[in-house]
C-alpha positions as CSV (number, residue, x, y, z in Angstrom):
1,X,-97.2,-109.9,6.5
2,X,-97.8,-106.5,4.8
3,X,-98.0,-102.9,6.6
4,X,-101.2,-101.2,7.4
5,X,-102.0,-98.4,5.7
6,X,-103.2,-95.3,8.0
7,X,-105.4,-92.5,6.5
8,X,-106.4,-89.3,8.1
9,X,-110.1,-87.6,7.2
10,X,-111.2,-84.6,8.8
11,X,-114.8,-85.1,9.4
12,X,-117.3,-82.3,9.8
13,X,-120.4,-81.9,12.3
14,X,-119.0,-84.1,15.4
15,X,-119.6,-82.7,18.8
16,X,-119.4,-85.6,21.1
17,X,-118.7,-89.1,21.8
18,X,-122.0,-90.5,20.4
19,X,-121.2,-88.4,16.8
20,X,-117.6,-90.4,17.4
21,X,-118.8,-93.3,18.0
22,X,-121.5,-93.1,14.7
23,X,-118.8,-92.4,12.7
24,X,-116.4,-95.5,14.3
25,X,-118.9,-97.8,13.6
26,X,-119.7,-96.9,10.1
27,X,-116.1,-96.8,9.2
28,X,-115.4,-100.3,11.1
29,X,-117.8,-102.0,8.6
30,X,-115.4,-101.2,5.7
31,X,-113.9,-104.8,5.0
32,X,-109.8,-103.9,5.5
33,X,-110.8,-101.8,8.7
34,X,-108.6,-102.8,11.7
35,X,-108.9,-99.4,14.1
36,X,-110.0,-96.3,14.3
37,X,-109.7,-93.2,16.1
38,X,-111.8,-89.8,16.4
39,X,-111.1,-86.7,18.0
40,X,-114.3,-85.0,18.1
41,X,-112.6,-81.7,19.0
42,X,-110.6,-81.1,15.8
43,X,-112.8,-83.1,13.5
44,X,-110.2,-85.6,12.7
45,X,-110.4,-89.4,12.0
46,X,-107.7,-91.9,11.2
47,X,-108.4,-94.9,10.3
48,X,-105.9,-97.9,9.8
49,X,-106.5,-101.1,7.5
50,X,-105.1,-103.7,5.8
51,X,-104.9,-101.7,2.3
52,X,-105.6,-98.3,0.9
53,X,-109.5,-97.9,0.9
54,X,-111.3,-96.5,-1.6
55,X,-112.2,-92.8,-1.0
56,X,-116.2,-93.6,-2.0
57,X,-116.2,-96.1,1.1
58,X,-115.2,-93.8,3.2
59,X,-117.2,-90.9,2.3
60,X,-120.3,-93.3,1.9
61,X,-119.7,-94.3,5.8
62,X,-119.2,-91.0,7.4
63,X,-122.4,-90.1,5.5
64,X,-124.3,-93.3,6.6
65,X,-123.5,-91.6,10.3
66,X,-125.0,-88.4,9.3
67,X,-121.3,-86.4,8.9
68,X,-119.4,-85.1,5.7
69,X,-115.6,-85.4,5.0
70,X,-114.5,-82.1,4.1
């Protein structure tokens, strides 16, 4: 069984739990995604799969929610 791999985003223009959850569900639909966790009030997301996933998907998620990696 291999590890998961855990990256950290910061994601900007989140100001409540709706923005979070927008931005959990995009990133959920990522085929590897197993979890992950937003904290609104600093702007960061970490998000744990089953391999490394391609910065384009991510980015292309958080902007399907209407937010912007920085």
């Amino acid at each position: 069984m291999s590890e998961s791999v855990v990256q950290n985003y910061t994601v900007e223009g989140m100001t409540c739990g709706h923005c979070a959850a927008s931005v959990t569900e995009e990133l959920e639909e990522i085929d590897g995604v197993v979890a992950v966790e937003v904290d609104v009030t600093t702007g960061s997301v970490t998000v744990t799969s089953e391999q490394p996933l391609a910065e384009a998907d991510v980015q292309a998620a958080v902007v399907e929610a209407g937010y912007r990696v920085v």
